[in-house]
N, C-alpha and C positions, 0 to 999 in steps of 0.2 A: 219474256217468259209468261206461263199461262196463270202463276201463281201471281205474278205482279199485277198482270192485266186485271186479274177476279176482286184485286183488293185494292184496286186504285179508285174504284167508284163506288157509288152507290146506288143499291142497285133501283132499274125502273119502277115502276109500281110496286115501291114496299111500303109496309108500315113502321113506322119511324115512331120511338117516342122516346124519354128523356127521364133517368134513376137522378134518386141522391141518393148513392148507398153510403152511410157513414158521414154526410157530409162530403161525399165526392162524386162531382157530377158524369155522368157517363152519358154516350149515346147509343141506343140502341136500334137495329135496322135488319126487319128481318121480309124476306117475300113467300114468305112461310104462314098464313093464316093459325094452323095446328099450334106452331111455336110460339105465336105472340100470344094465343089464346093461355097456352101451357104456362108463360111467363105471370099472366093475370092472378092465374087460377092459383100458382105454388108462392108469391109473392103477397097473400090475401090468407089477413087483413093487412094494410098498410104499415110499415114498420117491421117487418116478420126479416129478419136479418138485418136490419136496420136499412132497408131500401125502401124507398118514397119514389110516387110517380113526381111529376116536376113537371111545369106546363111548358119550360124553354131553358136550355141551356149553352149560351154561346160560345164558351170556350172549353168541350169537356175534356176531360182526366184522360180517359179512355173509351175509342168508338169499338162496337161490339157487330159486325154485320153476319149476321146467317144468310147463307146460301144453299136452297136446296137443290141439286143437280144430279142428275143418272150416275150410277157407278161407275160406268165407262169414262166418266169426263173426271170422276176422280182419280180413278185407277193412271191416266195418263197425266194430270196435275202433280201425281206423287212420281210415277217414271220419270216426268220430266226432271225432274229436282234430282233424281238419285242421281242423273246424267250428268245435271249440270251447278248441281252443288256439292260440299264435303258433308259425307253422314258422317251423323251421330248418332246418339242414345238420349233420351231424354227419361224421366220419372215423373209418368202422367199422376198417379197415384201410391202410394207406400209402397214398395218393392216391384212397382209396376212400370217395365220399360219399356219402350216403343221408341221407333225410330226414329230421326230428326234428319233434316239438310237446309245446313246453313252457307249462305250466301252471303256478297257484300250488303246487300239494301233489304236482305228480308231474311227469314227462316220457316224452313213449313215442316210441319209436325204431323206425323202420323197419328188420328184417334182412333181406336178403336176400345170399345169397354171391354172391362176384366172377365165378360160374362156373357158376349157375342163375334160374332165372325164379320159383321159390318165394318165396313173402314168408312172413316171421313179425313179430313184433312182440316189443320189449319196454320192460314199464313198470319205472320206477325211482321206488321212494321212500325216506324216509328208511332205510336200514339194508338193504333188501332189491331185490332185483332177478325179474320174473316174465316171463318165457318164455312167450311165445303162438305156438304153431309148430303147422303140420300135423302130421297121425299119422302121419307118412311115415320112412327112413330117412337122408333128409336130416334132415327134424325132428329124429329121435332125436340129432344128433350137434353140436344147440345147447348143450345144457349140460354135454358134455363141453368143448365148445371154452371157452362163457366161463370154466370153471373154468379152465383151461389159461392163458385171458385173464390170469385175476386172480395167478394164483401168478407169473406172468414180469415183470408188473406191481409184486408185491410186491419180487419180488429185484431186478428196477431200480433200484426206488426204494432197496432196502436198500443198494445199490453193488456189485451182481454185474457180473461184464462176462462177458456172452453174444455166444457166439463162432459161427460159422456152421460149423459141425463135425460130424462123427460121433468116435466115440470106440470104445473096444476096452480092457476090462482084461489086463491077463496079471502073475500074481505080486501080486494086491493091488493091482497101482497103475494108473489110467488114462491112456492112451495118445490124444491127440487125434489124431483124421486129418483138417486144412485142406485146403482150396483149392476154388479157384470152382466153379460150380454145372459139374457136367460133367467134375469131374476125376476121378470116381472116388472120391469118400470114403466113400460107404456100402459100394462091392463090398470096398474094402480094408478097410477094420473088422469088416468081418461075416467076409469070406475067414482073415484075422488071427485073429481071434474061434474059427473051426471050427478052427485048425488047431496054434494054441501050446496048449500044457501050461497047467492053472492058468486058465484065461484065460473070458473073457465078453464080450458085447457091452452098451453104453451107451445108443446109441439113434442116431439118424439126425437129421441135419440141425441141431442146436444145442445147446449147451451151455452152461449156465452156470458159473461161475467163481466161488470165494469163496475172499478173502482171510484165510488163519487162520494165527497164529502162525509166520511167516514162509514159509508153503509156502500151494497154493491147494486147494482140493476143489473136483471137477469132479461137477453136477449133472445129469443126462440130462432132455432134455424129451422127455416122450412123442408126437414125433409120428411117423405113421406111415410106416415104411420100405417109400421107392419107391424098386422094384428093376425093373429089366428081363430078358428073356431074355437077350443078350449077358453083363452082368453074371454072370445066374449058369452061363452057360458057363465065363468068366472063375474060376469057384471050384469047376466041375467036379459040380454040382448037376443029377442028374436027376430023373427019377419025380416030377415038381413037376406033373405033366398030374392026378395025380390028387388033390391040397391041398383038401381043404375050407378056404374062406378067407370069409373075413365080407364083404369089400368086393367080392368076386367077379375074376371074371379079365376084362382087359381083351379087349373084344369080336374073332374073330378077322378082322375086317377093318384092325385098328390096324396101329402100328409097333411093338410093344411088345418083338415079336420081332429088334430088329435089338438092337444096342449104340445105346445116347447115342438110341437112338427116345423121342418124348415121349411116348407111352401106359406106362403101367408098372403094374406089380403092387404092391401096396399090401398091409401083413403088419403088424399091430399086436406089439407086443411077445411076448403070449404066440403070436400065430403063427408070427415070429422062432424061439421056443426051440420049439415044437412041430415046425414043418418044418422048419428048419436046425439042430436041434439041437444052438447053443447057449444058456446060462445068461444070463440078462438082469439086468444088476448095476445098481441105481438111483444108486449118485454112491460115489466113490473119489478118492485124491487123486491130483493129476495127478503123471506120472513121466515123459513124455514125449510128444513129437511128429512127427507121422511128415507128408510135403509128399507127396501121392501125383500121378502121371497116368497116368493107362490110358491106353494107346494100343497097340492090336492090331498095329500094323505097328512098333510102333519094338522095341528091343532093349531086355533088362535092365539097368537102374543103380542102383547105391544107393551112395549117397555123405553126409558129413556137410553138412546145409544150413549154408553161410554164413551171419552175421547180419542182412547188407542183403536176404536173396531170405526169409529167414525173417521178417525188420519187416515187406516188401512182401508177402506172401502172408496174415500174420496182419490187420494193417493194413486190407486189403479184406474182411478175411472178421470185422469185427468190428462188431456190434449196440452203440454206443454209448448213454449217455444222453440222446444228442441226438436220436438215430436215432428216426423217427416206426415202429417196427416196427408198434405196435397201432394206429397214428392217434392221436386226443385220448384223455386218460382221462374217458370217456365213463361209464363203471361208477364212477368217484369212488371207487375203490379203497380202503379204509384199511389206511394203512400205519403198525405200533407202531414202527418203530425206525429209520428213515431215516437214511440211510448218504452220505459222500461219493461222488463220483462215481468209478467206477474208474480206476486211470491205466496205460494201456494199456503208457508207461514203463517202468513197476516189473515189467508182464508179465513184458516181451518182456529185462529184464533178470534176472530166476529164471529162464527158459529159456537163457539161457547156463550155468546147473549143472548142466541136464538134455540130454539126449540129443534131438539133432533130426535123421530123418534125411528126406534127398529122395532119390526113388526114381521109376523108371518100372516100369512092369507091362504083360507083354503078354498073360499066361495063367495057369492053374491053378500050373505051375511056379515062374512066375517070383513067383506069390504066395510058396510054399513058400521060395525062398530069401530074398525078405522077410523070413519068417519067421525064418530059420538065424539073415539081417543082425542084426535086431532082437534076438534072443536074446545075441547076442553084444557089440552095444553095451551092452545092459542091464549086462551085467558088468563093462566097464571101469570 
């Protein structure tokens, strides 16, 4: 079959290199220039999901090979399979199905994203997983994602509890900023991030958590911070008209430009510290919490969050083990050291040693006195 042929080798003049995500070694193999680049780029700095480059690794966990190929030779790798294997359904994503055909020695899976009409394919067999995508720039950004896949998967399973957050260091220690899609957590982390002493940015939209020696370490997953105009009004950001940016600018007939508009600007980490100029810190241990809402028309507050508004806020914005974030594990992930399940209890009970503050923000200023707040809880 066409699907076995594609994943039995590897392929001619590719570029090969070698992860420790987690402490598990993978190998990676792609003939794809775009993707490996793309792998560099969302993986940086070093640690950013808990993946390390690695000069050599002889026996890995899981081989990872991109294939970029015309639609044609997809379109008939997935025909062939409907023919000559049993379909299924798989759950590439939370409520997101696509189709599967499983065979004796392999299985190959429809991709396509939640949010284009491309298809790709991928074959799984034992130990290794092959990538059949267009040469396209969506292409290029499948084996960045499974990789991303497999490391969230391993700290799952290891008993991370991944929080729905942006984060922000200052002094060494990392600062989570909660609350629901829309509150504000990326303008305030990154605004925090330019403007305290010491300080860095973590990443945007999730965190993982790991419980060490009575205190947690806070892991950044690399994905990419979407920012809008208002936002970076909000931190007093200009001369962004002229950004060379890799995912490009949202077209100017969008919303991109208001606040809270759903079009937005898309900034991989090292474009974070290139135009925002700040320092991008891959995992630090947690020191506190900050409850943000932007809201342009209300007035300044910052206040210490209660514990019933800080349960209910972390509470909803928490990726459990039960939580279908990836769908099924569909990649049969191997995991060396499987961990109980996190208890979200014992969190939200170490954040009563630390500093949680709730705040509202209207503007540039009322960042800056954020700032003064936070500086000054950190001391008590």
């Amino acid at each position: 079959m066409q699907a076995l042929a594609l994943a039995a080798h590897d392929p001619v003049a590719a570029t090969t290199r070698f992860l420790r995500v987690r402490g598990h070694p993978l190998k990676i193999v792609t003939d794809s220039p775009g993707a490996d680049g793309l792998v560099s780029e969302t993986f940086s700095p070093q640690g950013m999901l808990g993946v390390l480059d690695s000069p050599y690794e002889p026996g890995p966990d899981l081989t990872v090979v991109d294939l970029a190929r015309e639609p044609a030779e997809i379109d008939a790798l997935l025909g062939e399979s409907a023919t000559a294997a049993v379909r299924g359904e798989y759950e590439l994503t939370r409520g997101y199905r696509l189709p599967r055909y499983t065979a004796a020695t392999h299985t190959v899976f429809t991709l396509r994203d939640v949010n284009a009409d491309e298809t790709a394919a991928l074959v799984r067999t034992e130990g290794r997983v092959t990538i059949v995508r267009p040469p396209s720039n969506l292409g290029d950004r499948w084996l960045t994602r499974i990789i991303r896949d497999v490391a969230t998967r391993i700290a799952k399973a290891e008993g991370s509890l991944v929080l729905h957050s942006s984060a922000f260091v200052h002094e060494g220690g990392a600062h989570l900023v909660v609350g629901d899609s829309g509150a504000g957590k990326s303008t305030t982390a990154v605004a925090l991030a330019r403007l305290l002493p010491s300080a860095g940015w973590m990443g945007n939209d999730r965190m993982h958590l790991d419980r060490r020696e009575g205190a947690y370490q806070v892991t950044a997953c690399p994905l990419p911070l979407a920012i809008n105009k208002g936002s970076l009004d909000v931190m007093g950001v200009t001369g962004f008209e002229d950004w060379s940016v890799r995912a490009g600018f949202p077209p100017p007939d969008s919303d991109w430009d208001r606040f809270q508009g759903e079009e937005k600007l898309k900034l991989s980490s090292r474009e974070v510290h290139r135009h925002l100029g700040v320092d991008v810190v891959p995992a630090a241990p947690l020191a506190g919490v900050v409850l943000p809402r932007v809201d342009l028309t209300a007035g300044f507050s910052l206040e210490p969050a209660d514990p019933g508004h800080t349960a209910e806020v972390i509470g909803r914005n928490c990726f459990s083990l039960d939580d279908n974030l990836y769908g099924e594990d569909w990649l049969e992930v191997p995991v060396r050291h499987p961990g109980p399940p996190p208890s979200l209890d014992d969190f939200l009970a170490h954040l009563a040693k630390l500093p949680v503050l709730r705040c509202t923000l209207g503007g540039a200023a009322d960042v800056a006195r954020l700032a003064r707040g936070l500086r000054a809880a950190a001391r008590r």
